[in-house]
mmJSON file of the N, C-alpha and C atoms, coordinates in Angstrom:
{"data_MODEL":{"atom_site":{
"group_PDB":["ATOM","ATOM","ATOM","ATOM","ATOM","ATOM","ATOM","ATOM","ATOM","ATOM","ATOM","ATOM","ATOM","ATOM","ATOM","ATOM","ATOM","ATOM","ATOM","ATOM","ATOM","ATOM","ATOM","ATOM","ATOM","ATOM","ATOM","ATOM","ATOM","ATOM","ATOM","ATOM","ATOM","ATOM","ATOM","ATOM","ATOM","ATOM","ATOM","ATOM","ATOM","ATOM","ATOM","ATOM","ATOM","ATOM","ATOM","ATOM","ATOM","ATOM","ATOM","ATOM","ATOM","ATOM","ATOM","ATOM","ATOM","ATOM","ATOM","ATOM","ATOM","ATOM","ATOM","ATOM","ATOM","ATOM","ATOM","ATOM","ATOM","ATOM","ATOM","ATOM","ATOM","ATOM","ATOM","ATOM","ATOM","ATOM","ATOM","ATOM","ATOM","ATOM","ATOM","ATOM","ATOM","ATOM","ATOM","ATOM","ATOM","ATOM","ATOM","ATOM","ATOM","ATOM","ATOM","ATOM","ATOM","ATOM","ATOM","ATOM","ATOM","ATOM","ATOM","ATOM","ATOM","ATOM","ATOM","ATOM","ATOM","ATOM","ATOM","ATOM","ATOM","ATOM","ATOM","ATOM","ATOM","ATOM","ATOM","ATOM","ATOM","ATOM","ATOM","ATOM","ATOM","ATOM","ATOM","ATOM","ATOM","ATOM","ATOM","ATOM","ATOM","ATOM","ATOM","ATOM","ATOM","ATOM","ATOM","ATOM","ATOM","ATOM","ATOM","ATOM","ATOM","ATOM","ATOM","ATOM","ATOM","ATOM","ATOM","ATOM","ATOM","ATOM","ATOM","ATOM","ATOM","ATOM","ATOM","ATOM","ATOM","ATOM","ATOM","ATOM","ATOM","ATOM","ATOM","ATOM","ATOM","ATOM","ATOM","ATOM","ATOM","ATOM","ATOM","ATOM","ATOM","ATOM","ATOM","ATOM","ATOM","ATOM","ATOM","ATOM","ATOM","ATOM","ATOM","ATOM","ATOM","ATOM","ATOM","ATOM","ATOM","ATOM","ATOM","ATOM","ATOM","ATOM","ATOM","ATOM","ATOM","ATOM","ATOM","ATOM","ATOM","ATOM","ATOM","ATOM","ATOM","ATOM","ATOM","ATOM","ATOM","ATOM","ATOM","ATOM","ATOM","ATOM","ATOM","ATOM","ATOM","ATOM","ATOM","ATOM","ATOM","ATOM","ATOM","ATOM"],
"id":[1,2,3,4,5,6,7,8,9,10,11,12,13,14,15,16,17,18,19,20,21,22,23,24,25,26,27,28,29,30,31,32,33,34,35,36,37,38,39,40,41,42,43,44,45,46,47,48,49,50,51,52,53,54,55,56,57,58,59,60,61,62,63,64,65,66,67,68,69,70,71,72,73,74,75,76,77,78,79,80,81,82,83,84,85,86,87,88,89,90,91,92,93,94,95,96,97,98,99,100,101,102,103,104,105,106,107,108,109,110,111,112,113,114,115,116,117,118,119,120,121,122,123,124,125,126,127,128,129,130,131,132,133,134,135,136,137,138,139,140,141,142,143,144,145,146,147,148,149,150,151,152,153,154,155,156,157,158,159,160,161,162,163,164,165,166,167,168,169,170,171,172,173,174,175,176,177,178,179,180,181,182,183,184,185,186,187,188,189,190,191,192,193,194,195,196,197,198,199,200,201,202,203,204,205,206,207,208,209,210,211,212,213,214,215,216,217,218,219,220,221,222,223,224,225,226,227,228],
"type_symbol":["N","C","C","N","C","C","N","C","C","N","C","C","N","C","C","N","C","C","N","C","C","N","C","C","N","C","C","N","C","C","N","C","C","N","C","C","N","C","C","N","C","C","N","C","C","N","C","C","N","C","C","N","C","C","N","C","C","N","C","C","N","C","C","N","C","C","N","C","C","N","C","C","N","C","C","N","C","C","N","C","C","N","C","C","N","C","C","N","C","C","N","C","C","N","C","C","N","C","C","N","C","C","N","C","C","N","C","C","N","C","C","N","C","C","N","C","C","N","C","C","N","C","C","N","C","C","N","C","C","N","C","C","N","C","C","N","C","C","N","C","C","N","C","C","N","C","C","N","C","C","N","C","C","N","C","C","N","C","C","N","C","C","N","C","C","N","C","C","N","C","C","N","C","C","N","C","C","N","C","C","N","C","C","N","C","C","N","C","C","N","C","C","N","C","C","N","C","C","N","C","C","N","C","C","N","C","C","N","C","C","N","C","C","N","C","C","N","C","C","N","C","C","N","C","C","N","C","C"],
"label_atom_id":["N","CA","C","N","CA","C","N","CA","C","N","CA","C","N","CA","C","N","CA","C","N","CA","C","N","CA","C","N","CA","C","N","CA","C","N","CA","C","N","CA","C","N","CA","C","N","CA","C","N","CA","C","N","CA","C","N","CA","C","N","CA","C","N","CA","C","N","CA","C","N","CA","C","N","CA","C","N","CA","C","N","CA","C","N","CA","C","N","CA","C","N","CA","C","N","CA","C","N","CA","C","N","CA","C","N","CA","C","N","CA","C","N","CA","C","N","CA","C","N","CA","C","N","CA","C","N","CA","C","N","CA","C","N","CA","C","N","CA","C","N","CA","C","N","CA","C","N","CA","C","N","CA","C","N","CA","C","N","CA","C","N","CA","C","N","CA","C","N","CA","C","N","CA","C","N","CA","C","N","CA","C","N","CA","C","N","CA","C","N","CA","C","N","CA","C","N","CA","C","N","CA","C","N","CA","C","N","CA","C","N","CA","C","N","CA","C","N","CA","C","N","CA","C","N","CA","C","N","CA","C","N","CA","C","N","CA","C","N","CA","C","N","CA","C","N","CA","C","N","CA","C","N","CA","C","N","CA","C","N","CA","C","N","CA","C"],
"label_alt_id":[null,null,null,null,null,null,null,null,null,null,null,null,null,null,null,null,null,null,null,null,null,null,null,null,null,null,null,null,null,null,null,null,null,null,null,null,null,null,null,null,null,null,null,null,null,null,null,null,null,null,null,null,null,null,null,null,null,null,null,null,null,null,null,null,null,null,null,null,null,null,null,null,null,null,null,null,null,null,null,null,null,null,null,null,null,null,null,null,null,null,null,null,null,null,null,null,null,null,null,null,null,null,null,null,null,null,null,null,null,null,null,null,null,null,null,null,null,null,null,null,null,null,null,null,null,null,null,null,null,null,null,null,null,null,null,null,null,null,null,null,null,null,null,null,null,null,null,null,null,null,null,null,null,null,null,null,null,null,null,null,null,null,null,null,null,null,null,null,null,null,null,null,null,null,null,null,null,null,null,null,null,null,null,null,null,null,null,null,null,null,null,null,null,null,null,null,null,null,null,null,null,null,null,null,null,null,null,null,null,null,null,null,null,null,null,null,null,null,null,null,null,null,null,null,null,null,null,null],
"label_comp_id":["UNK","UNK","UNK","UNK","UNK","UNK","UNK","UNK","UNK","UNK","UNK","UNK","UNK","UNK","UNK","UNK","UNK","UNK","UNK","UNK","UNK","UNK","UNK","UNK","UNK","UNK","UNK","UNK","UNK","UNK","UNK","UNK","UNK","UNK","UNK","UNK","UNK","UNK","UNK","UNK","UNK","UNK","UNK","UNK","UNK","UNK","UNK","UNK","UNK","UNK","UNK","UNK","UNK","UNK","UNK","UNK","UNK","UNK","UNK","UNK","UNK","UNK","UNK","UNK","UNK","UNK","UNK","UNK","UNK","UNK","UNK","UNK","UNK","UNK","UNK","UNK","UNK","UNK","UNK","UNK","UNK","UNK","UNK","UNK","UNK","UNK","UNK","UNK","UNK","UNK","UNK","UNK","UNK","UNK","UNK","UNK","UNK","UNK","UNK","UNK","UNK","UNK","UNK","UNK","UNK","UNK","UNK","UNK","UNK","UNK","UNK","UNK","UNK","UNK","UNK","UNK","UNK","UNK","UNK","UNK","UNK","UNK","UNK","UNK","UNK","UNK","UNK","UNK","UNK","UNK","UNK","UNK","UNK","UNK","UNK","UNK","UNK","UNK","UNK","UNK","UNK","UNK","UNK","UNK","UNK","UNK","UNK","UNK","UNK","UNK","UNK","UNK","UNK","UNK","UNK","UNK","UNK","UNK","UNK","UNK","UNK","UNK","UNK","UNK","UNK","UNK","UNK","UNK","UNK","UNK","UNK","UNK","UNK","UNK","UNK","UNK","UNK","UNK","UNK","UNK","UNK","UNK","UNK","UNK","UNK","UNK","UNK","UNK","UNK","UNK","UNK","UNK","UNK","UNK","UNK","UNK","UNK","UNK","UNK","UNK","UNK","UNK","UNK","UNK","UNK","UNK","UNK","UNK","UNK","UNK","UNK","UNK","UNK","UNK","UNK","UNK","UNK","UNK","UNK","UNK","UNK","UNK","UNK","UNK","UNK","UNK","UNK","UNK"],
"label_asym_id":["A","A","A","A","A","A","A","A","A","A","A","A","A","A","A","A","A","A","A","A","A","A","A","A","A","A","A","A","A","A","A","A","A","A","A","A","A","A","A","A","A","A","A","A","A","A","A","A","A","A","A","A","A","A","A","A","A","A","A","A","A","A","A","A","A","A","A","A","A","A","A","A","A","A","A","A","A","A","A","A","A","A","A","A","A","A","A","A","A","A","A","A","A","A","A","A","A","A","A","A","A","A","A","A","A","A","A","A","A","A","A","A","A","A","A","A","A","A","A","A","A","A","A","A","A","A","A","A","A","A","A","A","A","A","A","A","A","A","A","A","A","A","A","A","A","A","A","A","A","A","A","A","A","A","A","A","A","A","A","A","A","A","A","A","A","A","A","A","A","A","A","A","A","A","A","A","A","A","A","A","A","A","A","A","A","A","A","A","A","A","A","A","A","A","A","A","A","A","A","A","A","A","A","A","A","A","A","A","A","A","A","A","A","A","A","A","A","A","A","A","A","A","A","A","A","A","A","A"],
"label_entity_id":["1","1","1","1","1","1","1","1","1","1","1","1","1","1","1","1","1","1","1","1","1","1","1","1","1","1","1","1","1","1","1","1","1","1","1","1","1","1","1","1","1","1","1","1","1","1","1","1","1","1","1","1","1","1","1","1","1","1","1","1","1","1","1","1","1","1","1","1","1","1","1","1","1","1","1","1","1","1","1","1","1","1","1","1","1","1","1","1","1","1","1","1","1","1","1","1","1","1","1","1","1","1","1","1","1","1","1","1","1","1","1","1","1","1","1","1","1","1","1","1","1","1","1","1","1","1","1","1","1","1","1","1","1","1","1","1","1","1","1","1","1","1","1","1","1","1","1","1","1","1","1","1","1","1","1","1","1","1","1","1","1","1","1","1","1","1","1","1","1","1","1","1","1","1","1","1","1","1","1","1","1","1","1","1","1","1","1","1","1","1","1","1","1","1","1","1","1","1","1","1","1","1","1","1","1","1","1","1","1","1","1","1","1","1","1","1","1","1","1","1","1","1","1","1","1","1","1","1"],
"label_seq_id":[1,1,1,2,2,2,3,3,3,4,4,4,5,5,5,6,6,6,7,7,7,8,8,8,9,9,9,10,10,10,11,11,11,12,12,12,13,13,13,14,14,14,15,15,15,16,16,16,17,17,17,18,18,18,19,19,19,20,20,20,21,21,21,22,22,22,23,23,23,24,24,24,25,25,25,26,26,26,27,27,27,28,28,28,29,29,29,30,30,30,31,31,31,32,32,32,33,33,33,34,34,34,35,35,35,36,36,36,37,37,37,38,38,38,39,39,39,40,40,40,41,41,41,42,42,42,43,43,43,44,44,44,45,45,45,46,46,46,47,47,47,48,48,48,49,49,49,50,50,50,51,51,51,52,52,52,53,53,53,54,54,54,55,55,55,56,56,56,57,57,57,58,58,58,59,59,59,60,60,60,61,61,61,62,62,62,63,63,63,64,64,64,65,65,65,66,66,66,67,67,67,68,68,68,69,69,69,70,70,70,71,71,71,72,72,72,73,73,73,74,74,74,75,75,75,76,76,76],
"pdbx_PDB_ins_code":[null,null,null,null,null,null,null,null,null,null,null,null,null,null,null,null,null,null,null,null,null,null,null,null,null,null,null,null,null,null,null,null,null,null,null,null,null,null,null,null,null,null,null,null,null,null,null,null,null,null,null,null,null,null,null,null,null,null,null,null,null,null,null,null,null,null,null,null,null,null,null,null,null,null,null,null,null,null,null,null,null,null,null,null,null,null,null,null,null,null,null,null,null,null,null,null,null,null,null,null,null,null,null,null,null,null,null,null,null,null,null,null,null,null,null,null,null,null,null,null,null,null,null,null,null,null,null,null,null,null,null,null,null,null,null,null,null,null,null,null,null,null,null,null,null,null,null,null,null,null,null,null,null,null,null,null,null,null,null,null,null,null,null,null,null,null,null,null,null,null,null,null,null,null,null,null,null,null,null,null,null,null,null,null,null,null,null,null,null,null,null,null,null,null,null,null,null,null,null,null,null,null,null,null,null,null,null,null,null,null,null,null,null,null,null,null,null,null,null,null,null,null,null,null,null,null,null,null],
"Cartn_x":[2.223,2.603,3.316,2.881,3.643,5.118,5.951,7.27,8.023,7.424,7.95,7.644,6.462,6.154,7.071,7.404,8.461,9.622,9.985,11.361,11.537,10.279,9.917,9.836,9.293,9.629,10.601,11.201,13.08,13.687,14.04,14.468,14.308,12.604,12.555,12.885,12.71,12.97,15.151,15.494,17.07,17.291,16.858,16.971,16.374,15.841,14.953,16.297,17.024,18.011,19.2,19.333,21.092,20.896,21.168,21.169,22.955,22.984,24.536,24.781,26.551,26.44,27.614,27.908,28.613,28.689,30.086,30.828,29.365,29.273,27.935,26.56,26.406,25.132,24.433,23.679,22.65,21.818,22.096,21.044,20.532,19.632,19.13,19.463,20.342,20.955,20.489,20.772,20.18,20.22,19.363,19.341,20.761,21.692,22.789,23.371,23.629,24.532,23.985,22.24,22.02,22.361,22.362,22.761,24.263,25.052,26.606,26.871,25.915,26.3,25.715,24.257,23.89,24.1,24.911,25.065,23.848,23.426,22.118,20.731,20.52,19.327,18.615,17.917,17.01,16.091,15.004,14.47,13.438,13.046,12.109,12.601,13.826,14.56,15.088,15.507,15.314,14.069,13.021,11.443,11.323,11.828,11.652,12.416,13.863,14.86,13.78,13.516,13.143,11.68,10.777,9.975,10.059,10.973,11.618,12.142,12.982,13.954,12.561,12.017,10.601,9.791,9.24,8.355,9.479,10.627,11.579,11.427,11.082,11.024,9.901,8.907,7.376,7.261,8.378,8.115,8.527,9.632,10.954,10.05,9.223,9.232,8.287,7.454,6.902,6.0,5.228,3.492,2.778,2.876,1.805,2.053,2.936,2.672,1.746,0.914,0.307,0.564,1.686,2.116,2.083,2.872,2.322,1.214,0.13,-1.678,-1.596,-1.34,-1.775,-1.403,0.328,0.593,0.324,-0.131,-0.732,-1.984,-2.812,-4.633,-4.911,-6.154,-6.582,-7.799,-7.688,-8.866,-10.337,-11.539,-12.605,-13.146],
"Cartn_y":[-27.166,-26.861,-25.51,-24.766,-23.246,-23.622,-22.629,-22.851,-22.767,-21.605,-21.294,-22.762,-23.226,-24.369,-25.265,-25.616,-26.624,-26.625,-25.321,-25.102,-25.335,-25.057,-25.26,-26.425,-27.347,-28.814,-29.829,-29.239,-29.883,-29.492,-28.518,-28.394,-29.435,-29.048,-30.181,-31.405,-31.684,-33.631,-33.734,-32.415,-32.601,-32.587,-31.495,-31.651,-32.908,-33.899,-34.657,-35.795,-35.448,-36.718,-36.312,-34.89,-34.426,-33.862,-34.672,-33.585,-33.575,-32.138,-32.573,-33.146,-33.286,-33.882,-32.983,-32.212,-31.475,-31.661,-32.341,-32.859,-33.98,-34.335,-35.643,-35.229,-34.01,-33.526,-33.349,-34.091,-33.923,-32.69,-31.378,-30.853,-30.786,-29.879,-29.327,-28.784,-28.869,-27.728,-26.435,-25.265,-24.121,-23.954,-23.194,-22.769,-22.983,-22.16,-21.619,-22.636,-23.579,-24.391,-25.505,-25.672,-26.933,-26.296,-25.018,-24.0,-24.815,-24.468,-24.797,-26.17,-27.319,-28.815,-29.083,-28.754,-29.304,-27.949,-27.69,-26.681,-26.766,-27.329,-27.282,-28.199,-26.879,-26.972,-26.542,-25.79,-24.682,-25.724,-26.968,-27.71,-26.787,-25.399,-24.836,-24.472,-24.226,-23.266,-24.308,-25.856,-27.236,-27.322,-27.097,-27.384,-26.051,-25.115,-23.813,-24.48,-24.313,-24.59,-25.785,-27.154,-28.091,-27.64,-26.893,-26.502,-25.636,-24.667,-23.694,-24.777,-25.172,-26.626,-27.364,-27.583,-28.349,-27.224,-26.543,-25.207,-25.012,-25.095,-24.975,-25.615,-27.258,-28.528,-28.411,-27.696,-27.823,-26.536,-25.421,-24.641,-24.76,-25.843,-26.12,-27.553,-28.171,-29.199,-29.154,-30.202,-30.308,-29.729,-29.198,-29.145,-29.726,-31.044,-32.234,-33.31,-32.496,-33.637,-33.392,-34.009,-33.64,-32.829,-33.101,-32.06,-30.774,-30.148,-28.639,-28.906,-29.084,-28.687,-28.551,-29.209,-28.625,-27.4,-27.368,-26.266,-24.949,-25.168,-23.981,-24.015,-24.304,-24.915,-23.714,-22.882,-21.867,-22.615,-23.065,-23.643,-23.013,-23.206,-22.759,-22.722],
"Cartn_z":[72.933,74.308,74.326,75.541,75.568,75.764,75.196,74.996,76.623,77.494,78.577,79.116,79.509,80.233,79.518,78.508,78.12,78.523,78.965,79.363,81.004,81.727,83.325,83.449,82.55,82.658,82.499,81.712,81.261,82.481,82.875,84.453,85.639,85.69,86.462,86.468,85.207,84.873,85.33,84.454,84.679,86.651,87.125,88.774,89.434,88.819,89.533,89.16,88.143,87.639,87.61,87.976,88.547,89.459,90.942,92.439,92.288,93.05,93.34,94.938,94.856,96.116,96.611,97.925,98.296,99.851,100.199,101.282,101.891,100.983,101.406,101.569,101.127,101.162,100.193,99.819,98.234,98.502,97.212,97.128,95.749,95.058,93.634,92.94,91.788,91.112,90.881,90.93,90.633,88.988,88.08,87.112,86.548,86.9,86.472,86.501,87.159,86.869,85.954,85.825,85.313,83.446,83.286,81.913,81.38,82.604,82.753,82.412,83.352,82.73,81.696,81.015,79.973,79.205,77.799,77.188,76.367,75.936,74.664,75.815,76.465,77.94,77.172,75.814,75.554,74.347,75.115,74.145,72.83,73.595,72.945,71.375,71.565,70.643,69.415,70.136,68.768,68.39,69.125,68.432,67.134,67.331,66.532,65.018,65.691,64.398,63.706,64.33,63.498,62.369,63.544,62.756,61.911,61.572,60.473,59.176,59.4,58.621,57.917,58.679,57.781,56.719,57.413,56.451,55.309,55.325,54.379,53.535,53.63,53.278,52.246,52.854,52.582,51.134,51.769,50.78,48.715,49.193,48.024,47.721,48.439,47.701,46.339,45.124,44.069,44.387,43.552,43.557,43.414,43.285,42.976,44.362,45.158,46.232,47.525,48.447,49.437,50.074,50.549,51.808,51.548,50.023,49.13,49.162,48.601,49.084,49.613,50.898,52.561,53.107,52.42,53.1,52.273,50.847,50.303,50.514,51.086,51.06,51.844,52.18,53.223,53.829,54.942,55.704,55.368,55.354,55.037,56.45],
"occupancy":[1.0,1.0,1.0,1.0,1.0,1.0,1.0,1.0,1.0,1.0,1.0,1.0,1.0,1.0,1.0,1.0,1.0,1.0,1.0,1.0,1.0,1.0,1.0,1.0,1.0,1.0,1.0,1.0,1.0,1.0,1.0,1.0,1.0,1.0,1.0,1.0,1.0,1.0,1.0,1.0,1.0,1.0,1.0,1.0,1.0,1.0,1.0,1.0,1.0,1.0,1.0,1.0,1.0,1.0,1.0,1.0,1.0,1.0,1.0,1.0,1.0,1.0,1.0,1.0,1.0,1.0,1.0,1.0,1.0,1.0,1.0,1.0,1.0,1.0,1.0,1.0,1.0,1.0,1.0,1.0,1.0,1.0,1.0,1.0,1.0,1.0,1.0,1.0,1.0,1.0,1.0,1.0,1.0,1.0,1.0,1.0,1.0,1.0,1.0,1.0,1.0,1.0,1.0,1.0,1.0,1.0,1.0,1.0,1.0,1.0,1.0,1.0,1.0,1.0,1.0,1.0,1.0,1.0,1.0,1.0,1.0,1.0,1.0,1.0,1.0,1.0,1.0,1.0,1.0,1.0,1.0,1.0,1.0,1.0,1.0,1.0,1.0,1.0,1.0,1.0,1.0,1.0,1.0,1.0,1.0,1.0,1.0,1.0,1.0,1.0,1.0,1.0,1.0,1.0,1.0,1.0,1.0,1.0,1.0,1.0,1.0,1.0,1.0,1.0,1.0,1.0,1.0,1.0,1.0,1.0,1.0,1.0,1.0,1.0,1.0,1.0,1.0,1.0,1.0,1.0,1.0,1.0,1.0,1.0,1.0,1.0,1.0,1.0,1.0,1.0,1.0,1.0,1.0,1.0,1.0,1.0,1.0,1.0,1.0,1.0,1.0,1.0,1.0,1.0,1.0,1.0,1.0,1.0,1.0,1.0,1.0,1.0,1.0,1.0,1.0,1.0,1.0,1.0,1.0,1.0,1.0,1.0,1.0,1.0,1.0,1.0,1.0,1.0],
"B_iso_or_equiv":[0.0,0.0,0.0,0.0,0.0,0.0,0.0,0.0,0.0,0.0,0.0,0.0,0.0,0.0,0.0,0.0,0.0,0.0,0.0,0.0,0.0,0.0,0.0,0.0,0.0,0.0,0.0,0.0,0.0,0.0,0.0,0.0,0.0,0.0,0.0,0.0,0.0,0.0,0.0,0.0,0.0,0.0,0.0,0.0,0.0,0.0,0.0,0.0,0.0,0.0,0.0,0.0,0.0,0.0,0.0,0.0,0.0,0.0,0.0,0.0,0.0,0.0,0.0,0.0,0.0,0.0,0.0,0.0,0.0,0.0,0.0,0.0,0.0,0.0,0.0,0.0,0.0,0.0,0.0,0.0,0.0,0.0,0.0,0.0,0.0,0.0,0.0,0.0,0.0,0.0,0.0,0.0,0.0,0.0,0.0,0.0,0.0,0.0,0.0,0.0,0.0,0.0,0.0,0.0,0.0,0.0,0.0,0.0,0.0,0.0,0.0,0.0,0.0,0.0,0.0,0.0,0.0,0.0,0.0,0.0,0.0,0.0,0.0,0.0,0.0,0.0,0.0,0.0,0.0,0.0,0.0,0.0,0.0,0.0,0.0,0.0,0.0,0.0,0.0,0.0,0.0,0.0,0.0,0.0,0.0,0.0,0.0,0.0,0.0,0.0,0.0,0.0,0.0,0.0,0.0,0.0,0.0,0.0,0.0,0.0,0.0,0.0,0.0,0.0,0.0,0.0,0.0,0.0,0.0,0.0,0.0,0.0,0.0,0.0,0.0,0.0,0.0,0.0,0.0,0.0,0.0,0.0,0.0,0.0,0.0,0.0,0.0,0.0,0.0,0.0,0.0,0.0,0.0,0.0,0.0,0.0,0.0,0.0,0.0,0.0,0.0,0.0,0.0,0.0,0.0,0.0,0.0,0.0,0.0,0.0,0.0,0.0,0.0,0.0,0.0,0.0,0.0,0.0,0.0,0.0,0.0,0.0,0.0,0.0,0.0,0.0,0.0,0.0],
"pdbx_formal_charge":[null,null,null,null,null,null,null,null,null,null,null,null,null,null,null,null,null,null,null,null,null,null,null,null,null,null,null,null,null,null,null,null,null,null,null,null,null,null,null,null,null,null,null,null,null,null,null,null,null,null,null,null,null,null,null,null,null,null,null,null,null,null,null,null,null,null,null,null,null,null,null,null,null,null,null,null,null,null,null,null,null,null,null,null,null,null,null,null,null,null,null,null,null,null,null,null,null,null,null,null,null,null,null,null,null,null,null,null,null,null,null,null,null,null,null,null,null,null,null,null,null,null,null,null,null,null,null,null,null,null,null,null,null,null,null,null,null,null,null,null,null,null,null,null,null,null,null,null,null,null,null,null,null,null,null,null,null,null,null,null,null,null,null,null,null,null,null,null,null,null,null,null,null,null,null,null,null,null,null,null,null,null,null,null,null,null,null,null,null,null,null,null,null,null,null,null,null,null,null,null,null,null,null,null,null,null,null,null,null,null,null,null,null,null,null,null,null,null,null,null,null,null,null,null,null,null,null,null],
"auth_seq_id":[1,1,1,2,2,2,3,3,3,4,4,4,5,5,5,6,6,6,7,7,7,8,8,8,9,9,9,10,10,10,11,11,11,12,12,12,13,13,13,14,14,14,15,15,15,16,16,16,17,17,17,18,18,18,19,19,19,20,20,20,21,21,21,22,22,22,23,23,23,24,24,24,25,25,25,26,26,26,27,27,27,28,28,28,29,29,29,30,30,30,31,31,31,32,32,32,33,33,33,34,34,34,35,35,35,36,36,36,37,37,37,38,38,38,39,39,39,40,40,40,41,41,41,42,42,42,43,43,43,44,44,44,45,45,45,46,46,46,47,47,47,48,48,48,49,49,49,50,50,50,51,51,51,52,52,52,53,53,53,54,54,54,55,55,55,56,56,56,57,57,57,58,58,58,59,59,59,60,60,60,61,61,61,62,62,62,63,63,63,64,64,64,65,65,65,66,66,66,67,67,67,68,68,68,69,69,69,70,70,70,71,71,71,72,72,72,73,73,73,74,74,74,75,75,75,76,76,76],
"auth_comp_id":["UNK","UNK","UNK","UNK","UNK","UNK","UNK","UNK","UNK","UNK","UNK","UNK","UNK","UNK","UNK","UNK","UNK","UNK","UNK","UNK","UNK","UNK","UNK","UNK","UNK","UNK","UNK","UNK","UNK","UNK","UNK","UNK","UNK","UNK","UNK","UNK","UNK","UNK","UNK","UNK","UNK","UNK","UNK","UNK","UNK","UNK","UNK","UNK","UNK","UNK","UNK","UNK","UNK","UNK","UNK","UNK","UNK","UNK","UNK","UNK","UNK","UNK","UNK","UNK","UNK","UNK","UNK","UNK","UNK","UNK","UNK","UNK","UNK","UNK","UNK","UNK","UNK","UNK","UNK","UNK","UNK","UNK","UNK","UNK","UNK","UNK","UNK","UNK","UNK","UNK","UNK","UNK","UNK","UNK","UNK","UNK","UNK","UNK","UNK","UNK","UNK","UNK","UNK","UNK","UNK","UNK","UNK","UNK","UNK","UNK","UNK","UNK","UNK","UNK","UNK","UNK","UNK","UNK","UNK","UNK","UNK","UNK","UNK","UNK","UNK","UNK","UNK","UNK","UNK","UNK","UNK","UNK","UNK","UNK","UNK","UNK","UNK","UNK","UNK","UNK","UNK","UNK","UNK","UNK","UNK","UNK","UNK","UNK","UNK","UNK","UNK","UNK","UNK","UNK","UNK","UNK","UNK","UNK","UNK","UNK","UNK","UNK","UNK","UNK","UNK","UNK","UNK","UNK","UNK","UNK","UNK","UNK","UNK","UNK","UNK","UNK","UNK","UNK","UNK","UNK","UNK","UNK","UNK","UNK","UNK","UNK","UNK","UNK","UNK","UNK","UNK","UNK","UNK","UNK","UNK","UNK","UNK","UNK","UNK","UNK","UNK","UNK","UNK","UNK","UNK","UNK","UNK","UNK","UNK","UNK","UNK","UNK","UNK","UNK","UNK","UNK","UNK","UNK","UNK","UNK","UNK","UNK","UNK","UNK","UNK","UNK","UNK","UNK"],
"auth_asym_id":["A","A","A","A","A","A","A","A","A","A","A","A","A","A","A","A","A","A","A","A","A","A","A","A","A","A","A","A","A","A","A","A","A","A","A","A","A","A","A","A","A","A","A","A","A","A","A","A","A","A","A","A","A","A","A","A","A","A","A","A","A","A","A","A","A","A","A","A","A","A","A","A","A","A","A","A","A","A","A","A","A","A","A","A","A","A","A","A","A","A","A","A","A","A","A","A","A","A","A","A","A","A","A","A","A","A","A","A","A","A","A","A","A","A","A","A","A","A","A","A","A","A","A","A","A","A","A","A","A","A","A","A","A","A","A","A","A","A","A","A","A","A","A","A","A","A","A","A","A","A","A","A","A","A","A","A","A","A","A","A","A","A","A","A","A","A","A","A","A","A","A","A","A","A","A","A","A","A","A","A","A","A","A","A","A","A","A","A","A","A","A","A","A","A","A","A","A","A","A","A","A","A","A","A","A","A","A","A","A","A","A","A","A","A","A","A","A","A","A","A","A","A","A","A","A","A","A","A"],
"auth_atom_id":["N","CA","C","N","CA","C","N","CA","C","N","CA","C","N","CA","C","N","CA","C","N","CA","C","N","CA","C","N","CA","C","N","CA","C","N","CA","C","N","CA","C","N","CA","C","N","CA","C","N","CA","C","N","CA","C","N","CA","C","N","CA","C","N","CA","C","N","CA","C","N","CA","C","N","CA","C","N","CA","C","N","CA","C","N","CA","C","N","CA","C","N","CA","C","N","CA","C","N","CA","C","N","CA","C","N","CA","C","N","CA","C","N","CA","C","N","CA","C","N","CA","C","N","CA","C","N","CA","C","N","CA","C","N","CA","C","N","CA","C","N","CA","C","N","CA","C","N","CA","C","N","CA","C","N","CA","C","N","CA","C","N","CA","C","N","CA","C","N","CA","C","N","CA","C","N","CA","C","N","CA","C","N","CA","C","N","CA","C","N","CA","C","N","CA","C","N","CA","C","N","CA","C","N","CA","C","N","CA","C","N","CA","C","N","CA","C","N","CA","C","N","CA","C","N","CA","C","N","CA","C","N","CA","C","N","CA","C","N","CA","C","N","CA","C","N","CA","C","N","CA","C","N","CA","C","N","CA","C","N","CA","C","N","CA","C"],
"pdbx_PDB_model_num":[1,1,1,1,1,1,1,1,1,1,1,1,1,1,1,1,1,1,1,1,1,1,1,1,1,1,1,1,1,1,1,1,1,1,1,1,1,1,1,1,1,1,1,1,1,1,1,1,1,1,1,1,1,1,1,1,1,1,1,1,1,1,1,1,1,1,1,1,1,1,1,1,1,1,1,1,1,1,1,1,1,1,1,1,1,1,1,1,1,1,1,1,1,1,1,1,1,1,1,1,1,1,1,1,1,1,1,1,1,1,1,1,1,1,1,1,1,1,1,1,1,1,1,1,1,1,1,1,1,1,1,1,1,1,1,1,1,1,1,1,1,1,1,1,1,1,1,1,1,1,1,1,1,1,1,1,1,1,1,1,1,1,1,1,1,1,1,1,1,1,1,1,1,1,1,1,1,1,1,1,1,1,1,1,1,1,1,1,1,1,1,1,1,1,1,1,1,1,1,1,1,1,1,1,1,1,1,1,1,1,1,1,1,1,1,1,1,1,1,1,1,1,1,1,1,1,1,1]
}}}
């Protein structure tokens, strides 16, 4: 999935499940504030780290195990 569209969608799901409410009036959080209540808003940027942290995994681990073939293998 494109990273931008991942990030256009976490928004939405958070605005659809935090309206605010101001002197009894529900509206939509703007950007900036949904930044402000959820500090770690940026799902794209855990998909990166995790996938870095793994290739790490993949690079240090044995040579006789699957996952090294694969990740040394060159597709044909």
């Amino acid at each position: 999935m494109d990273m931008k569209r991942l990030g256009t969608w976490e928004r939405k799901i958070l605005r659809i499940y935090g309206p605010a409410e101001e002197q009894g009036i529900w509206r939509i959080r703007t950007n900036q504030e949904l930044r402000e209540l959820y500090k770690d808003l940026d799902r794209a940027a855990a998909i990166n780290k995790k996938t870095l942290k793994w290739t790490g995994h993949a690079v240090r681990i044995d040579q006789k195990r699957i996952v090294k073939k694969m990740f040394d293998s060159t597709p044909e």
